[in-house]
C-alpha positions as CSV (number, residue, x, y, z in Angstrom):
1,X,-32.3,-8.0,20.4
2,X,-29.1,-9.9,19.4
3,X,-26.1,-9.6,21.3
4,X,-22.6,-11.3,19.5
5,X,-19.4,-12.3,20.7
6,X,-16.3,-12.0,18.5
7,X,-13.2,-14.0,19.8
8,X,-9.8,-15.0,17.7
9,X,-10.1,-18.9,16.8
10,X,-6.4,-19.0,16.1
11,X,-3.1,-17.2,18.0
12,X,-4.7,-13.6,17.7
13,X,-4.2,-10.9,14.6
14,X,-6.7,-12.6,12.9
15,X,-8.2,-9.5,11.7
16,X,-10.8,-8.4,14.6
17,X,-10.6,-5.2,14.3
18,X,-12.0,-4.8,10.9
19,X,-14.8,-7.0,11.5
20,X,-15.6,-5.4,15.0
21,X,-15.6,-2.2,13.6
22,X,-18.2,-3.6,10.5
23,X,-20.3,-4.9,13.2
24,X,-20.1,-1.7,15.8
25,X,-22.2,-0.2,13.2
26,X,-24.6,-2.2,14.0
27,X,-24.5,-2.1,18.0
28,X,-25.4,0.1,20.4
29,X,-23.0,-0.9,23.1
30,X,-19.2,-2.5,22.2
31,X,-17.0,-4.0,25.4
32,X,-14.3,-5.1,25.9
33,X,-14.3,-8.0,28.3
34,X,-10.3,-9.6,28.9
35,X,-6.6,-9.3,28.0
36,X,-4.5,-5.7,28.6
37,X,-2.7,-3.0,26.2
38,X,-1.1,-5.8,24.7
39,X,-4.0,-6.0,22.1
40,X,-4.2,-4.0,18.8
41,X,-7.3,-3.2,16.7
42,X,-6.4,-1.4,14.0
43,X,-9.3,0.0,12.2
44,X,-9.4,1.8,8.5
45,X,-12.0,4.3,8.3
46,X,-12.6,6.5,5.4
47,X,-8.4,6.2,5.3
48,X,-8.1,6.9,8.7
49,X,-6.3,4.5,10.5
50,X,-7.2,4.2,13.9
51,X,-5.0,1.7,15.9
52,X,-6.5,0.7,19.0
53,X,-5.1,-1.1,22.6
54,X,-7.4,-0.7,25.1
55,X,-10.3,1.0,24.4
56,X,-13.1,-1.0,22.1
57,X,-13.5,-0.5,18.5
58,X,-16.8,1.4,18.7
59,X,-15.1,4.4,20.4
60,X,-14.3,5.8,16.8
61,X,-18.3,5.7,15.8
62,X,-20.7,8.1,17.0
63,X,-23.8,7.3,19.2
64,X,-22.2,4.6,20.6
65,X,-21.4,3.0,23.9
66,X,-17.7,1.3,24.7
67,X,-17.4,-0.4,27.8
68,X,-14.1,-1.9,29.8
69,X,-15.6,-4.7,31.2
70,X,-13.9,-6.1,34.8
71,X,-11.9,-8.9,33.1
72,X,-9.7,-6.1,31.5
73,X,-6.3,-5.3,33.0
74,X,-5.8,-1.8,32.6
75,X,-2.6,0.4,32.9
76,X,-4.0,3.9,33.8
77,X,-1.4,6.0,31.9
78,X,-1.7,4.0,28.7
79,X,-5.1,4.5,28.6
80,X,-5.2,7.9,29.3
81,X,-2.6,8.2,26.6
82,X,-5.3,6.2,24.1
83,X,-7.9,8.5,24.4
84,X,-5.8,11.6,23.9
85,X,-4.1,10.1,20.9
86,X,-7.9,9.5,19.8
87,X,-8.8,12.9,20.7
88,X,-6.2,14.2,18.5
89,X,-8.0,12.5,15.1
90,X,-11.4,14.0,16.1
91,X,-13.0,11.2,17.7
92,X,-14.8,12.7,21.3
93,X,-14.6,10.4,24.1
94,X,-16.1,11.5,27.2
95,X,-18.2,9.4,29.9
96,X,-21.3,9.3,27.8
97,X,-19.8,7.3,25.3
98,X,-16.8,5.6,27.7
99,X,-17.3,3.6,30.8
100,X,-14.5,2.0,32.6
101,X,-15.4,-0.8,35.1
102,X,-14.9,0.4,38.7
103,X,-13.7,-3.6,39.4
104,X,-10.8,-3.5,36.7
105,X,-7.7,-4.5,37.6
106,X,-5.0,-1.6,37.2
107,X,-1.2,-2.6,35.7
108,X,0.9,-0.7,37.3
109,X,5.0,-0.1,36.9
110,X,6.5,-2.9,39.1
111,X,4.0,-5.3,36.9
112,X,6.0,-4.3,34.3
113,X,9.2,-4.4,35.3
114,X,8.2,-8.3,36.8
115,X,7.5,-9.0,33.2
116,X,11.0,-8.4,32.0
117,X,12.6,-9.4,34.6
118,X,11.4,-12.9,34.3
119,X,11.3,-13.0,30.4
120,X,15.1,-12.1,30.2
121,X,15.6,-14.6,33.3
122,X,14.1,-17.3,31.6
123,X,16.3,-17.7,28.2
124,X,15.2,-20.1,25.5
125,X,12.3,-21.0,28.3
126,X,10.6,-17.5,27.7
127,X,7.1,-17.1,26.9
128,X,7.6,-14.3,24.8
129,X,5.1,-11.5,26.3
130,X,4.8,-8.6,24.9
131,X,6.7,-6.7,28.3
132,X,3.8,-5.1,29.0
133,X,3.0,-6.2,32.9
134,X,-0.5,-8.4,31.9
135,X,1.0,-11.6,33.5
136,X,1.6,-10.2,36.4
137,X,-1.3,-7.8,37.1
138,X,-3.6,-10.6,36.2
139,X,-1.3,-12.9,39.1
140,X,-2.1,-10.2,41.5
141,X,-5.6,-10.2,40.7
142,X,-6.1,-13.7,41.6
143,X,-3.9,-13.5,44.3
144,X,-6.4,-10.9,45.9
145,X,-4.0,-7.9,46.1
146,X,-4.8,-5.9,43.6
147,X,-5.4,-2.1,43.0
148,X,-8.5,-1.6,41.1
149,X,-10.2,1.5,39.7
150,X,-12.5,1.8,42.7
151,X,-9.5,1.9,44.5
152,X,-8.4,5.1,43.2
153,X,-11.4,7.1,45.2
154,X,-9.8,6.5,48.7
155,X,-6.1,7.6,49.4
156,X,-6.9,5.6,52.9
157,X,-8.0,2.2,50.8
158,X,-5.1,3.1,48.1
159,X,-2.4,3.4,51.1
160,X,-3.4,0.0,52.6
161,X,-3.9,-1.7,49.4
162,X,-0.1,-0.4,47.7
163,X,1.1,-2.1,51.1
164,X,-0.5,-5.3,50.3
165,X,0.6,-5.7,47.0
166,X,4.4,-4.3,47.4
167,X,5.0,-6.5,50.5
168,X,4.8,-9.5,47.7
169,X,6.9,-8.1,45.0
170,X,9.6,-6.6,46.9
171,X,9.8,-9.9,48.2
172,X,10.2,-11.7,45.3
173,X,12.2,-8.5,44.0
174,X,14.8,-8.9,46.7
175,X,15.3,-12.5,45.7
176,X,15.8,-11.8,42.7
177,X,18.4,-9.3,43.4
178,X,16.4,-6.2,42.7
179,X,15.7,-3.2,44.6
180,X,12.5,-3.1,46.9
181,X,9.9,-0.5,44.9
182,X,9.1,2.5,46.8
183,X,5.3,3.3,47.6
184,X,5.4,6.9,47.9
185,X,6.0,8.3,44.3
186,X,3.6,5.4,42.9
187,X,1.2,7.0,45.6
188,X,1.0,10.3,44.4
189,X,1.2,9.8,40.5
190,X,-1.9,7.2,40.9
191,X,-3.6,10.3,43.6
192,X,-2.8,12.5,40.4
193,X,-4.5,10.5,37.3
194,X,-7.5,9.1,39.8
195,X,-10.0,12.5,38.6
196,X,-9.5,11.3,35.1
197,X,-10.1,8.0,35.2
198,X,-12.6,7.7,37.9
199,X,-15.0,10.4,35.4
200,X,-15.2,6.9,33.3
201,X,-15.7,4.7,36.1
202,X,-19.0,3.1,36.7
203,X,-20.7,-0.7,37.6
204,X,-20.5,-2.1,34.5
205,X,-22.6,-5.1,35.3
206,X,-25.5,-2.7,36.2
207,X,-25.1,-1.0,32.9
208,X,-25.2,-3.8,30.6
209,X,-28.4,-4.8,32.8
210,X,-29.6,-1.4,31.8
211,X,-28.8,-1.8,28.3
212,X,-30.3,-5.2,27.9
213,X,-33.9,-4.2,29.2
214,X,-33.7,-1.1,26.4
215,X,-33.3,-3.9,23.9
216,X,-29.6,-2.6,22.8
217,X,-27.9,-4.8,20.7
218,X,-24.8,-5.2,22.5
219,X,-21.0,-6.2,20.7
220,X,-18.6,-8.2,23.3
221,X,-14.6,-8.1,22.0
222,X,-12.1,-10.1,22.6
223,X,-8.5,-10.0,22.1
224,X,-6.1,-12.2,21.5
225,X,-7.2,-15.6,20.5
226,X,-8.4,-18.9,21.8
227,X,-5.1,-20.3,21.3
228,X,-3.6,-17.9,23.4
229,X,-6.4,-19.0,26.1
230,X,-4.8,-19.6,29.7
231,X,-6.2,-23.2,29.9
232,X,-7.3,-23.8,26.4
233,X,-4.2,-22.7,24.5
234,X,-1.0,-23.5,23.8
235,X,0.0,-23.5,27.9
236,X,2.3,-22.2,28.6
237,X,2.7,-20.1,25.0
238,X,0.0,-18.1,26.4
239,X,-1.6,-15.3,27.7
240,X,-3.3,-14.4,31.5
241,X,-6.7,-14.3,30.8
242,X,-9.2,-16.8,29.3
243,X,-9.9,-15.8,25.8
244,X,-13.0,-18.1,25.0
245,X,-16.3,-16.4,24.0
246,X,-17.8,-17.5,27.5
247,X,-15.7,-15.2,29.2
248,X,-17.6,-12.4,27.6
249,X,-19.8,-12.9,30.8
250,X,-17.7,-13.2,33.3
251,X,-15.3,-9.8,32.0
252,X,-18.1,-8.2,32.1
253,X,-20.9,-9.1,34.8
254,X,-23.6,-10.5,32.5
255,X,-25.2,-13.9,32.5
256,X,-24.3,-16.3,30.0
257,X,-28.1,-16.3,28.7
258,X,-27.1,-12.5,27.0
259,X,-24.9,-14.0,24.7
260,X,-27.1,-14.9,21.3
261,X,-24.1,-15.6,18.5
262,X,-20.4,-16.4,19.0
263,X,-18.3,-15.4,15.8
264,X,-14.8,-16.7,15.8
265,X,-12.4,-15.0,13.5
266,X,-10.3,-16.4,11.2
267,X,-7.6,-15.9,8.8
268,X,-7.3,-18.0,5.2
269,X,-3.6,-19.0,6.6
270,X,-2.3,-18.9,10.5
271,X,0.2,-16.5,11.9
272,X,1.4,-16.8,15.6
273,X,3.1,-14.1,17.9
274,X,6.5,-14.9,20.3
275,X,6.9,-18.2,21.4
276,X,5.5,-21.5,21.6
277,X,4.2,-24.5,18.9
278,X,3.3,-24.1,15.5
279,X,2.4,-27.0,13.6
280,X,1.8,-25.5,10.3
281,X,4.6,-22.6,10.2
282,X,6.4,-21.9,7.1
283,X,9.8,-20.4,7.5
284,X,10.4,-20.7,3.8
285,X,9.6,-17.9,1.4
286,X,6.3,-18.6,1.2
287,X,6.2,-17.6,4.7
288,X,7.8,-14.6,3.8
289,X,5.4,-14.1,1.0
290,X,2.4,-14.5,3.4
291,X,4.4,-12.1,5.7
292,X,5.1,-9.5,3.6
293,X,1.6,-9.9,1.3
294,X,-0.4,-9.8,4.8
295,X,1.7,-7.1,6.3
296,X,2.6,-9.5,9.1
297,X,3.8,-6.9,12.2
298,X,1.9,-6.6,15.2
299,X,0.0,-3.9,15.8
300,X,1.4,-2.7,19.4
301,X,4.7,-4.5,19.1
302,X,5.5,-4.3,15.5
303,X,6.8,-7.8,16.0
304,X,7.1,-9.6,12.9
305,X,4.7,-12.4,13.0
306,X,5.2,-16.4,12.1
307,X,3.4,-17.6,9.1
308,X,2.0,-20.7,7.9
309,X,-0.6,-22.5,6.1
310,X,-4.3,-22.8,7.7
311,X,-4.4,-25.3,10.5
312,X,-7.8,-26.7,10.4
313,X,-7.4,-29.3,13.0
314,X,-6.6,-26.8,15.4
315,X,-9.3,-24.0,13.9
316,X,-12.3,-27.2,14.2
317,X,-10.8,-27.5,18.0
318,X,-11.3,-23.6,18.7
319,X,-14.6,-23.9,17.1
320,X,-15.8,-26.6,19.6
321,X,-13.9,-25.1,22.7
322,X,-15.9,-21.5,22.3
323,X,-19.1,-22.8,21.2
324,X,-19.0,-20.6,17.7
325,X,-21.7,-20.3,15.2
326,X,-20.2,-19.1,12.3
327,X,-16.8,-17.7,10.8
328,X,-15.7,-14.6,9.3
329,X,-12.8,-15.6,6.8
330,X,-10.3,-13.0,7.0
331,X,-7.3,-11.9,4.6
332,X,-8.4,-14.6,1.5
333,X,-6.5,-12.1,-0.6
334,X,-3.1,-12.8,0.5
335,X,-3.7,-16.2,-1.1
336,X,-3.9,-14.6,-4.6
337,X,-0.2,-15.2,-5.9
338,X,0.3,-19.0,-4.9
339,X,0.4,-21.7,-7.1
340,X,-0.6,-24.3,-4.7
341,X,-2.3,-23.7,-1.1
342,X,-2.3,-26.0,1.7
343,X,-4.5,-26.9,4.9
344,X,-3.8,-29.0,7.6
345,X,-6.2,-31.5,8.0
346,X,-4.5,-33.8,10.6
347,X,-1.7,-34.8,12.9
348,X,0.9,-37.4,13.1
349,X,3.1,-37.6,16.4
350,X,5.6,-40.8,16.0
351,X,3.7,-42.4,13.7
352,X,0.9,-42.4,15.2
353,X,-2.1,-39.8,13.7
354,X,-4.4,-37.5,16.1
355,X,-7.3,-34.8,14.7
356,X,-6.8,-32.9,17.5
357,X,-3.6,-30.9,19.4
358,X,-2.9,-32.7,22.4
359,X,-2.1,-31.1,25.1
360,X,1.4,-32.2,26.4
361,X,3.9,-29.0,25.1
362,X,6.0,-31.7,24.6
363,X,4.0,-33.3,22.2
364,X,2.8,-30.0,20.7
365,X,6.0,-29.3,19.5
366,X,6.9,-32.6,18.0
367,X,3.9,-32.3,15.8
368,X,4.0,-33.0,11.9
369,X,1.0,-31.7,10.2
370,X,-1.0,-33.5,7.5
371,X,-1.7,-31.8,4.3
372,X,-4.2,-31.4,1.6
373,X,-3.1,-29.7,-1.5
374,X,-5.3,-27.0,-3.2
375,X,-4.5,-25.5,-6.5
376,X,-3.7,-21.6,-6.8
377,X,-6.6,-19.5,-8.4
378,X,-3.7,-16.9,-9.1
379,X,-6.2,-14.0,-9.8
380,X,-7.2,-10.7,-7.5
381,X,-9.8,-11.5,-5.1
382,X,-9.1,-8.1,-3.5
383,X,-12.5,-5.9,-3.0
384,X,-14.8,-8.4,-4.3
385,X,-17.8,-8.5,-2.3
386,X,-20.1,-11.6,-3.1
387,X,-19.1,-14.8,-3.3
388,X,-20.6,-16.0,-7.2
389,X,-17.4,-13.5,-8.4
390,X,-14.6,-15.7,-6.6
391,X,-12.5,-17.4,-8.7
392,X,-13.7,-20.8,-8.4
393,X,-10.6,-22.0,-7.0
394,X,-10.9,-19.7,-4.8
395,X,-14.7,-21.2,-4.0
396,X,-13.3,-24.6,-3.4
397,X,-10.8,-23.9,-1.1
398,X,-13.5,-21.7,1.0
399,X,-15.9,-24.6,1.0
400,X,-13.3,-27.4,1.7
401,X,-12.2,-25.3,4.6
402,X,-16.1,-24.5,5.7
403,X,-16.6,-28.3,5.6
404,X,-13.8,-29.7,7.2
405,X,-13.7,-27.1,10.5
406,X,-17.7,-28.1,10.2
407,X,-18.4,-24.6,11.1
408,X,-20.3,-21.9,8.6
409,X,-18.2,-19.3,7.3
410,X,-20.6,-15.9,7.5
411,X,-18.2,-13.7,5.7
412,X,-15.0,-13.3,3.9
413,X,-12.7,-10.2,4.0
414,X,-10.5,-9.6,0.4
415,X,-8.7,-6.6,1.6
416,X,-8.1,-4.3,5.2
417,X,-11.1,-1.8,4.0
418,X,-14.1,-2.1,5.9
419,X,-16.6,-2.5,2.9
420,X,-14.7,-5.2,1.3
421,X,-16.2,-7.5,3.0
422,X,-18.5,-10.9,1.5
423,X,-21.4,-11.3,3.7
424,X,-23.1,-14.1,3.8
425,X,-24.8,-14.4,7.4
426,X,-25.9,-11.6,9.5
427,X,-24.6,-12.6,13.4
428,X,-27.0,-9.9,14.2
429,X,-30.0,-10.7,11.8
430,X,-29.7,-14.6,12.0
């Protein structure tokens, strides 16, 4: 048995999907263990694409098991929404193959309308969230006043706990100026969808248990990336939940001993998402070549994403930070057309030189990065699949990269197609 993490090791879209979906065929059981509908997976599958939010990769694949662990914050109609959109390109999805934690945290619609109401309160200060109510479902979950799946199979419980958690926002709403939210229709449309979602719902810690001692080989995903971690990123350019590979175990209810191999993912450049620092970003037209070659535009948001050259300062830090055993090298393609290539390979804030981010915002921002130059290999690496048929340009920049972020690289992705794909190291055969 070999169960495998995958996590971002840069600011998210780093190409997860694809590589989860390679691995799921693998696994027996895929979860998803943190972070909300804010995530996209977008999978290509014999020219289907499949673009995914909340539920995990694996759902598209047949005799398989996708699980959303407890450190997911859900928002019921959304997923509901998911799985009929899913439905509607032939995938089945019923509670055989789907199981919903009964402890998940549930988004609801004054989470959402927090989110904007802070975001366009805040100006040039804002975070730039995707809108979606994460932030502050996540809030209420530590604040102990959440609604949570289980909650769903008591209108009693449900009553007392909408009272709980509306007495603090309409408190904050009418300080804000807003009108209070009214518990009845939020009642009764949550009363409605409970059947549906409760059919999913089930321990999900006992499951796993179950799965473990049947020797499945079990695929934790994570979204967003380690970047985006609440205290490991970029704070506070970040997102609610702790994106490191450990949290595999918490947003889920297994020990830390289940987790075998950590695979951080990792594209041949950086891109970022909203707000926040960027040492590396390139708002020049190579950026705009790296935009438009990687088809830069978030998968939920269709935001255009930032694009710069690879930071491997900050990549070696994620590396360390989420204990990761190897790297799959995503996009290497969009690197085909360039004359010269860059990689960061250090710091300097006022004159004075770090190898790592610090962590002052302040000084994140002030940042200049220090470069080594690479020369173009200006030839196709799209669909190759083994490494002795890169250009060997194209070789020395993956190696340079390999040794510098002192981390192995275990495969290497040329275009969005699942099977183009260089493997090199097995995460579940190692």
């Amino acid at each position: 048995m070999k169960n495998v993490v995958v996590v971002g090791s840069q600011w998210g879209d780093e190409g997860k999907g694809k590589i989860v979906d390679w691995l799921s065929s693998e696994a027996d059981v895929i979860v998803r263990f943190q972070g909300g509908h804010n995530a996209g997976h977008t999978l290509v599958i014999d020219g289907v694409v499949y673009k995914l939010r909340l539920l995990p990769s694996g759902i598209v694949r047949k005799n398989k098991v996708s699980i959303i662990g407890n450190g997911v914050v859900v928002d019921p109609w959304a997923l509901l929404d998911e799985i009929d959109e899913i439905k509607s390109k032939s995938v089945e999805v019923n509670s055989d193959n789907l199981i919903l934690s009964e402890a998940a945290t549930l988004i609801l619609s004054f989470h959402k309308e927090m989110d904007e109401i802070r975001e366009d309160a805040a100006g040039k200060s804002k975070i730039g969230t995707t809108r979606r109510g994460i932030g502050p479902a996540y809030e209420d979950k530590i604040g102990r006043r959440s609604i949570r799946v289980m909650d769903l199979s008591s209108e009693k419980n449900l009553d007392k706990r909408l009272d709980v958690v509306l007495n603090h926002h309409n408190a904050i709403r009418k300080g804000l100026g807003k009108t209070e939210f009214k518990k009845k229709q939020l009642k009764k449309d949550l009363l409605n969808i409970a059947p549906q979602l409760l059919k999913f719902s089930q321990p999900v810690w006992k499951k796993i248990d179950e799965f473990k001692s049947q020797n499945k080989k079990i695929l934790f995903e994570g979204a967003q990336g380690v970047l985006l971690d609440v205290d490991h990123g970029t704070y506070p350019f970040v997102t609610s939940s702790n994106t490191v590979a450990s949290s595999a175990a918490t947003g889920s209810g297994c020990g830390i001993n289940s987790i075998n191999y950590v695979l951080g993912i990792a594209k041949a450049y950086t891109t970022r998402v909203g707000e926040g620092p960027f040492p590396t970003e390139l708002t020049d037209e190579i950026g705009e070549l790296l935009g438009t070659r990687g088809k830069e535009f978030g998968t939920v948001t269709s935001r255009k994403r930032r694009c710069g050259w690879f930071d491997g300062v900050l990549v070696r830090q994620t590396l360390k930070i989420s204990g990761i055993d190897g790297i799959a090298l995503t996009k290497l393609d969009v690197l085909d057309e360039l004359d010269e290539i860059k990689m960061c390979i250090g710091y300097e804030i006022n004159g004075k030189k770090f190898d790592y981010l610090p962590a002052s915002v302040d000084d994140q921002f002030m940042v200049k990065p220090i470069y080594k130059s690479f020369e173009g290999w200006k030839s196709s690496t799209v669909g190759i699949k083994k490494f002795e048929k890169l250009p060997e340009k194209a070789k020395n920049y993956i190696k340079e990269l390999e040794k510098f972020v002192e981390t192995k690289i275990s495969s290497i992705s040329t275009s969005p197609e699942r099977n183009d794909t260089i493997l090199i190291q097995d995460p579940f055969k190692i």
